[in-house]
C-alpha positions in Angstrom: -2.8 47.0 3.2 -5.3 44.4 1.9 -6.6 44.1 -1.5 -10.2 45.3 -0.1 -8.0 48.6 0.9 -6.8 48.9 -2.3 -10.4 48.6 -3.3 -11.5 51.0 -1.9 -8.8 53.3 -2.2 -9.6 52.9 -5.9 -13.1 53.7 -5.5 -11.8 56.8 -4.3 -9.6 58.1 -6.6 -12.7 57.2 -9.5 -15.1 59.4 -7.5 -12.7 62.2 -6.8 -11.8 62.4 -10.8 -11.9 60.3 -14.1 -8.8 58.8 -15.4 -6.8 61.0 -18.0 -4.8 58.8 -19.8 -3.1 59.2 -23.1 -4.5 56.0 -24.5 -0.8 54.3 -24.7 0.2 53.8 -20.9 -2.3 52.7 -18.2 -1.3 55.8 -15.9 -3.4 58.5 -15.0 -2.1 62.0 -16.1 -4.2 64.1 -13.3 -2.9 61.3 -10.8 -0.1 59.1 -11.6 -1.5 55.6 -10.3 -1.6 52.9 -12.8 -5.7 52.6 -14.5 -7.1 49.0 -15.8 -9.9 48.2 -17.8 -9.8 48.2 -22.0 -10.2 52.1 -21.7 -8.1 52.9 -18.7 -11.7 53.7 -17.2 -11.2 53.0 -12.9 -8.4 53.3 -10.9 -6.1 50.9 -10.1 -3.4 51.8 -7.4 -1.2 48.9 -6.7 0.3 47.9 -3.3 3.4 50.1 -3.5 1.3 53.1 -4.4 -1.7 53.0 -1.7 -0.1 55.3 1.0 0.7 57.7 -2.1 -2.4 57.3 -3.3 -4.4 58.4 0.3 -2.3 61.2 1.1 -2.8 62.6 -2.5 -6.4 62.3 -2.2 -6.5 63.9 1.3 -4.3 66.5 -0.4 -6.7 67.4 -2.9 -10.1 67.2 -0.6 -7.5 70.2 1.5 -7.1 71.8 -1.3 -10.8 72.3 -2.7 -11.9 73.5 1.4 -9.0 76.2 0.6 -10.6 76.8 -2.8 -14.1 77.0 -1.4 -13.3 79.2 1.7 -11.4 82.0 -0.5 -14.1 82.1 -2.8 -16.6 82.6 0.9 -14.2 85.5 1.1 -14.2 86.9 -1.7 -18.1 87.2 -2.2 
């Protein structure tokens, strides 16, 4: 994967959520990929953690369909 790819990828996980960090380590709580900026404010997956990083994005965008057709269901 490129840096661009990480890019994005990071880009992604900022629009899916905002970083929850506990101000000491530059690691998202929600997530678990590293964060940068003086506030841990954007994403910032490294090389090793890119393929992680899709598949637990994919995993969440599953999860919120599953969310959203039980409560079609339900009404």
């Amino acid at each position: 994967m490129t840096t661009e790819e990480a890019a994005a990828l990071a880009t992604r996980l900022d629009e899916d959520h905002f970083p929850e960090t506990n101000g000491r380590m530059a690691v998202c709580r929600r997530c678990g990929f590293r964060t940068t900026g003086e506030t841990s404010d954007r994403h910032a997956p490294v090389e090793i953690q890119i393929t992680r990083a899709s598949r637990w994005l994919d995993a969440q965008a599953h999860a919120r369909r599953g969310a959203q057709a039980r409560e079609a269901l339900d009404s």
